[in-house]
N, C-alpha and C positions, 0 to 999 in steps of 0.2 A: 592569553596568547591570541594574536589576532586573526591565525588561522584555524582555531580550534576549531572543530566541530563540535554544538551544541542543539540537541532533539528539545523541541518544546512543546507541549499539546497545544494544537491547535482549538485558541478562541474565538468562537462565533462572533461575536461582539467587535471584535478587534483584527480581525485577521481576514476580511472576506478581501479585502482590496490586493493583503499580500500571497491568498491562494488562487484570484482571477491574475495578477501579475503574472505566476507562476504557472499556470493555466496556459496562457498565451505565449509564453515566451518558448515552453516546453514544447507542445504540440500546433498540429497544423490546427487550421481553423473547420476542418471537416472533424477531427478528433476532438475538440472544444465542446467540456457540458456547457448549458446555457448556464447564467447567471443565475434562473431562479433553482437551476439545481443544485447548484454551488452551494446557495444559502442552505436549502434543505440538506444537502450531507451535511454541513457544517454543525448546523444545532442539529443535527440527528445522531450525531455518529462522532462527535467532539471527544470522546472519554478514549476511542484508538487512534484517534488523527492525530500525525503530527508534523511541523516545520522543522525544516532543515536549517543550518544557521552555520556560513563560517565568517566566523564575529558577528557584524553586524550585517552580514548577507544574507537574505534567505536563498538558498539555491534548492531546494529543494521540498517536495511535501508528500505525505500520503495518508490516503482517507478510507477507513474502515470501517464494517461496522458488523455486531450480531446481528443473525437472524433468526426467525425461532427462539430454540432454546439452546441451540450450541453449535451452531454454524457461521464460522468467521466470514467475512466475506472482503477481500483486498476491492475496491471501489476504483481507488486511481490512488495511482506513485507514480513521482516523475522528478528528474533531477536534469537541473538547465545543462547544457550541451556541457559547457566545458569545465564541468566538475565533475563527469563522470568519470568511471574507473578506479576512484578513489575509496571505492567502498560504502557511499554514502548511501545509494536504495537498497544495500543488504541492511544496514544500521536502521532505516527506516520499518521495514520489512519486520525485521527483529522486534523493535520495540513496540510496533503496533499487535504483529502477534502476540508478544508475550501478554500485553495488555488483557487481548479477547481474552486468551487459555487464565488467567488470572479471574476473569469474568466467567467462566467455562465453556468455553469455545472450545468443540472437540476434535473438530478437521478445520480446516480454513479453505476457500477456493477462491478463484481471480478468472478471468475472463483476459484475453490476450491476442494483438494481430497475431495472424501465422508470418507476418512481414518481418514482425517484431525481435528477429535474433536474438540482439543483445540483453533482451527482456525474457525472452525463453531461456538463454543459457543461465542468466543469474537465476530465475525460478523453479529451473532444474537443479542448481547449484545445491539450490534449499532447500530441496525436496521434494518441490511439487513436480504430479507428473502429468504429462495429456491426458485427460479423460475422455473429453468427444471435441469435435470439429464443430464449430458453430458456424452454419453458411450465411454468409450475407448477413453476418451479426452486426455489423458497424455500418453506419449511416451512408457510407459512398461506398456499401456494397462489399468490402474488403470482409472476407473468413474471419475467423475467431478460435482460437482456442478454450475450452475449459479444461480449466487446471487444479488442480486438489493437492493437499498436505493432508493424507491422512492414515491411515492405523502406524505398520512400524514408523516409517518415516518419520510423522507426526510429533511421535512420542521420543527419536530420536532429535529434531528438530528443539523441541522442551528442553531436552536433557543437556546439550548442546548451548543454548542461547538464554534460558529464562530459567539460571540458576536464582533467582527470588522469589519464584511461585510460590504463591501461599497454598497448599493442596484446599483443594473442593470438598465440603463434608458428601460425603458417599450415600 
């Protein structure tokens, strides 16, 4: 179907040209990592990232990655203007976390404008909450939120989205 919606892991190898597209087309250019960062999430953090795809569109991507030993970490999601609402950076959201917690990621957190609404309200939606105000966290000086999925929530969020989790030997 040519408007299906189809998540693919994002490949370092193959994909840098369509997550800088996506990069640019999404955000302003004060919100833009550079290039060499791009490369480095990409082969760093490849096994929770993924593209968005309706058909042969990518509209969308999001890059994650462990840190430590169980701390998820949302890097950047973003979905081109006029696909959104569709559900698509909850579907993103979803399958990169399910990913980490697969890997065992035990809380996940994101970093976020306070400008950023539409991105607060979906990451409220899914459980995450404010934790602290990051000041003059972003490059031109704009706040920041940190934001966490973790104890009940967390475990409701699993139970909820990543009915395939292989359980963690204990």
């Amino acid at each position: 179907m040519k408007d299906e919606l189809v998540l693919r892991r994002c490949d370092p190898d193959n994909d840098m040209d369509t997550i800088v597209d996506l990069e640019r087309a999404i955000f302003r250019p004060s919100e833009q990592y550079t290039l060499g960062f791009i490369n480095w999430l990409c082969r760093n953090c490849t096994k929770y990232s993924y593209i968005a795809f309706m058909g042969d569109k990518p509209v969308g991507y999001i890059i994650s990655c462990i840190e430590g030993f169980s701390r998820g970490h949302v890097i950047s999601v973003g979905v081109l203007g006029e696909y959104r609402r569709r559900g698509i950076g909850s579907e993103l959201m979803s399958r990169s976390i399910c990913s980490m917690v697969n890997d065992g990621a035990g809380y996940v957190i994101l970093e976020v404008r306070v400008s950023n609404t539409p991105a607060i309200t979906l990451y409220r939606k899914l459980g995450f909450e404010v934790r602290d105000l990051l000041r003059a966290y972003y490059s031109d000086g704009e706040d920041g939120y940190l934001m966490i999925l973790n104890n009940e929530r967390f475990r409701e969020f699993v139970n909820r989205h990543c009915t395939s989790i292989t359980k963690q030997p204990t």
